[in-house]
N, C-alpha and C positions, 0 to 999 in steps of 0.2 A: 529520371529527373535531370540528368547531366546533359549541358550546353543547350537547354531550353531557350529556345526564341521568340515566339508566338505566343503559345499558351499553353496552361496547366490544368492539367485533371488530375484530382485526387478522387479516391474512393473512399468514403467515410459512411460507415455504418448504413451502407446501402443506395446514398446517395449520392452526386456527384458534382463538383466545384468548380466550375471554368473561371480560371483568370488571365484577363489580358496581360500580356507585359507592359501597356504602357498607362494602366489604370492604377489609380491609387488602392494601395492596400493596407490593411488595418494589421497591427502588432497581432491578435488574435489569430486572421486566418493565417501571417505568414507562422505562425506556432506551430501552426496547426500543418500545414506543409512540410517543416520540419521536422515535425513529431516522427512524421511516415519515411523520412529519408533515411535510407540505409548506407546513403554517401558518407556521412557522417563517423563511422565507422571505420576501424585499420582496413578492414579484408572487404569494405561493404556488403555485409553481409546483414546488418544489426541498425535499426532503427530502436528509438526510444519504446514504440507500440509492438515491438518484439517482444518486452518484459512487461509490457503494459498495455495489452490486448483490447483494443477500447470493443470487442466483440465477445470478451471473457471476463467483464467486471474489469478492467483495465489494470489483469493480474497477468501473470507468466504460465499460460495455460498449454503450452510444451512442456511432451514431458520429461525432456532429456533425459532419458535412462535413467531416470531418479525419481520418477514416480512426480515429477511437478516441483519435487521438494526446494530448488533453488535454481539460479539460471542460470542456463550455459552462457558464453562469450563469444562473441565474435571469431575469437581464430577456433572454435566447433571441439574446443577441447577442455578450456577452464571453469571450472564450476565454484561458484560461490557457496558461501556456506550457513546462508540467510536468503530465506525466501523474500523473493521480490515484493512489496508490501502494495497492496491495491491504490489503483493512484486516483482513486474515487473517494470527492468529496476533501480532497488533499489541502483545497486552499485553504480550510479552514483551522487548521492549525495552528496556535500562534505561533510568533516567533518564539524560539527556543530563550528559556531563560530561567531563573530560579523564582520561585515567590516567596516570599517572605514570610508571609502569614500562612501559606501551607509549609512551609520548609522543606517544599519539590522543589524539583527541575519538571518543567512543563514545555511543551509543544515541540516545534523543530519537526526536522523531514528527516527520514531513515528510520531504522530502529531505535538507532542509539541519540537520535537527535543530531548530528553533526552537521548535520545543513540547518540553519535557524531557517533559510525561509524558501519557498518554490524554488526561488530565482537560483539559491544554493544547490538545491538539489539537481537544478536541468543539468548543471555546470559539471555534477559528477562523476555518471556515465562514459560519458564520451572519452575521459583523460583517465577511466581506471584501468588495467592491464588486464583484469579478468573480464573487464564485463564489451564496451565498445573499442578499447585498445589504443585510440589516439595519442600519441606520444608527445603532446604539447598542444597548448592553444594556437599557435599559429599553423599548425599541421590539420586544424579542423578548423580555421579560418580558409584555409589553401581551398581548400573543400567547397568553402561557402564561394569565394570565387572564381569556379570552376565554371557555375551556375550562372549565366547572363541575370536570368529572371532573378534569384538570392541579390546578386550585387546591386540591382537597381531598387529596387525591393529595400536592400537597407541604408540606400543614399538615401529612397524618399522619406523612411522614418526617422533616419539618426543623422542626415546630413552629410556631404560628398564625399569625407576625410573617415568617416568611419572606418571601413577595411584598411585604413593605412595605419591602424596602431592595433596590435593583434590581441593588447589586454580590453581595451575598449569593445571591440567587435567580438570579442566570446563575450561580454558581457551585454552585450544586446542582445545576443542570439540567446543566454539564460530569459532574457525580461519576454522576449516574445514566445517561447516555449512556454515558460511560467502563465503569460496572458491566457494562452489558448487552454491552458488547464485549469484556468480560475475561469471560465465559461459553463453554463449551464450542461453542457455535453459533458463533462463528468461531476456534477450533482445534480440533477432533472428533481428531486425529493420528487416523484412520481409513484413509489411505491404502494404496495395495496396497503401498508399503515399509513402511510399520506393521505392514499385517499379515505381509510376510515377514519381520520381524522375532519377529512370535508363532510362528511356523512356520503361518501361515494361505492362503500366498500363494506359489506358483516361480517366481522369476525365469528369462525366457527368459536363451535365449544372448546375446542381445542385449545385454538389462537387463542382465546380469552383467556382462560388460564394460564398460559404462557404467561400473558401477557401482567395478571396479576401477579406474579411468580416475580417477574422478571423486576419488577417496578417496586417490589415490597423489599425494604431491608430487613424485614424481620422474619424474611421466608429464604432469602437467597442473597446470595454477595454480588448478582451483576451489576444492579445499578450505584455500589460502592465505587467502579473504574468505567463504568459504560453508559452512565448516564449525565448530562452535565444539563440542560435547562429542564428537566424533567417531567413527568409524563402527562403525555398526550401534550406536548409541546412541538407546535410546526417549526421544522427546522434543527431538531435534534440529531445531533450526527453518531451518535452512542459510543463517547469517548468522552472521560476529560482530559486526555492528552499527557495524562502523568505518565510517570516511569516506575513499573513495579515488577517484584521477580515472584515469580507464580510459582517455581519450582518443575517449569521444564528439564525434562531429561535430554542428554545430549543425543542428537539422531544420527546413533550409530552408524545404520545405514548409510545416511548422507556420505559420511567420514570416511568413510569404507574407499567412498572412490574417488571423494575431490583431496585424499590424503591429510587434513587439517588435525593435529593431535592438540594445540592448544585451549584451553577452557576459550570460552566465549564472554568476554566482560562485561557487553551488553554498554550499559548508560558510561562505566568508568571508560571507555575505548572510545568518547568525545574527548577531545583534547580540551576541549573546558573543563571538566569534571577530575578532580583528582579526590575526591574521598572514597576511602574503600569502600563505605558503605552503599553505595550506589552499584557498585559490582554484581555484577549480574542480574540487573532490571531492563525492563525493555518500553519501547513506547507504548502505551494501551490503543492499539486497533480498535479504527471504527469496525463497530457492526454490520454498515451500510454494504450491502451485497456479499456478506462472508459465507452465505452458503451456497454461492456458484463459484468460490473463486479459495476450495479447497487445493492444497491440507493446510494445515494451521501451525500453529506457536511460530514465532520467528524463524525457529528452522525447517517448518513443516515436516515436524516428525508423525503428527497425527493426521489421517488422512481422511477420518472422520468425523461433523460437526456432533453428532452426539457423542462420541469419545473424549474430545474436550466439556462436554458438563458432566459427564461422570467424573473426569480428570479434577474438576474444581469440586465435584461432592465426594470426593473420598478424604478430604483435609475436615469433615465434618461427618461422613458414613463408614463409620466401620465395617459396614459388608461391602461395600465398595471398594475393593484391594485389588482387584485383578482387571488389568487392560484389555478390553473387546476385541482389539485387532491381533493382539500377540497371546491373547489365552493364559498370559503369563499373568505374575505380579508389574505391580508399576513399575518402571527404574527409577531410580535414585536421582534427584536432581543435580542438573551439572554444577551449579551452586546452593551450596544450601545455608552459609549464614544470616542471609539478607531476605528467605522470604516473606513477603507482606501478609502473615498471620492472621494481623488483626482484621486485616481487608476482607481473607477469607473465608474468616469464622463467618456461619450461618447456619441453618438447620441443613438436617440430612433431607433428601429430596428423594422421593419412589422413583421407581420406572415411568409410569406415568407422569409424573412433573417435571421429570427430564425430558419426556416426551414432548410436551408442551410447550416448555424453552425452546427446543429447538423449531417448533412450530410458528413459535413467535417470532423466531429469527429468519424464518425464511419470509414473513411476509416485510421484511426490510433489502428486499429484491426490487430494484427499480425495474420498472414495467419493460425496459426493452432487454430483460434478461431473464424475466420468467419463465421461458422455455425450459432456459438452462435447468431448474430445479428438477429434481428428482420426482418422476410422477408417483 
């Protein structure tokens, strides 16, 4: 993409984009341009769609020697200690804030909330030391002007002086990255419950039950943090965007090699947030595409979707004590004053109903990721 004249091709999900340099371009596609630049980066090695794979659920689908659990950086050696959180479906978050009449903290971008909104979030990448490595906004402006087609590109939307003040022009370049991920390209709601929703699509016996399963508070606790206009509602992103602590365990593993010995504080590690009690809660993830865009919790310690609903029936199944993947007992959660009990009270669930759950949750695969599922 460096010292482009003519024209651009990008390669996006199979198709492909020419644009003139001397034609007008829309805040969207230049986002979307962006998205893919690995210029943007200390060592350019690292594009935003490095951690947000718009060909893997628009997750961090390398596996950096860590089994996918979190991303590597830019300079091919730092590792985070929070998986990259799928940026499907992302606009619809609110901004971050407290409610009153729940007495949460709601919406925001990351885990812990810290970006209240897209725009916040583009903006954080790029300037962290672990993840894109830019040492300043103006160091990733340099970047953008390096670009004939970037510079002309953002005189025509933000007017001639923009790249001349370096807080301004990062904050352009947040609003048009932001545009391009608030586009139908990552929420299509095309999924086969979309479409049984239009009558386009039958749920198996399976799925049906899941899907009853899933949708009953008086059978299971997901639709307590995963459902917010409820069922069989077009446009449901199966989150209400709270912050709660499930009683994940620390992913030893992880720790093992990106060296990280402190707890994880989750919602209180937002510099808005000073009560303790919020310590160790995390955003509630959409459902929308979580079973091609494994492993899971925050730190993806679990590497399998049916290991997380045994995970939430063992706070309610007494034979349910031993974890699938390690043969062991559960570990001990990295915090345990704070977790949401009452959320997770609900019946103990057989094999078979966990079965079902997770059958329900794969059919919230949008359609140009179905492959991915597990045949």
């Amino acid at each position: 993409m460096k010292n482009l004249k003519q024209f651009m091709f990008i390669f996006f999900l199979g198709t492909s984009i020419s644009l003139s340099a001397n034609e007008d371009i829309s805040k969207e596609t230049l986002g979307e341009v962006l998205f893919f630049d690995k210029n943007l980066s200390f060592n350019r090695t690292q594009s935003c769609a490095t951690c947000h794979n718009p060909n893997a659920g628009f997750a961090d689908d390398r596996d950096n020697g860590i089994s996918k659990m979190a991303s590597l950086g830019d300079d091919n050696k730092s590792l985070g200690d929070r998986q990259a959180p799928t940026a499907s479906y992302a606009k619809f978050s609110p901004k971050f804030h407290f409610d009153e009449k729940k007495q949460k903290y709601i919406g925001g971008q990351f885990w812990d909330g810290r970006a209240s909104t897209l725009e916040e979030q583009a903006g954080g990448p790029p300037l962290n030391p672990i993840e894109m490595g830019m040492a300043s906004k103006k160091d990733v402006v340099d970047r953008i002007k390096e670009n004939e087609f970037y510079v002309s590109s953002f005189k025509s939307l933000f007017g001639n002086d923009i790249l001349n003040d370096d807080e301004k022009a990062y904050d352009a370049l947040t609003q048009v990255i932001a545009s391009f991920e608030r586009t139908d390209t990552f929420s299509p709601f095309d999924s086969k419950y979309d479409r049984y929703l239009k009558g386009e699509y039958d749920l198996t016996a399976l799925e049906d039950l899941g899907k009853s399963i899933f949708f009953s508070n008086n059978n299971n606790s997901c639709a307590t943090c995963h459902v917010l206009k409820g069922e069989d509602k077009e446009g449901e992103t199966f989150t209400n965007y709270e912050f709660h602590n499930i009683g994940t365990p620390a992913n030893n593993s992880l720790r093992t090699k990106n060296g990280v010995k402190v707890i994880d504080d989750g919602l209180l590690a937002n510099t808005l947030v000073n009560d303790i009690n919020e310590k160790g809660k995390h955003k509630v993830p959409t459902l929308r595409n979580v079973a091609v865009t494994a492993p899971y919790m925050h730190n993806g310690v679990f590497s399998d979707l049916k290991t997380v609903v045994e995970f939430y029936d063992k706070y309610n199944n007494k034979d349910r004590n031993i974890n699938p993947e390690t043969n062991k007992a559960w570990d001990e959660p990295e915090v345990k004053e704070t977790i949401s009990l009452k959320e997770l009270k609900a019946k103990a669930q057989s094999d078979r109903k966990n079965e079902a759950l997770v059958a329900f949750m794969k059919l919230l695969t949008d359609k140009k990721y179905e492959h991915l599922l597990e045949k």
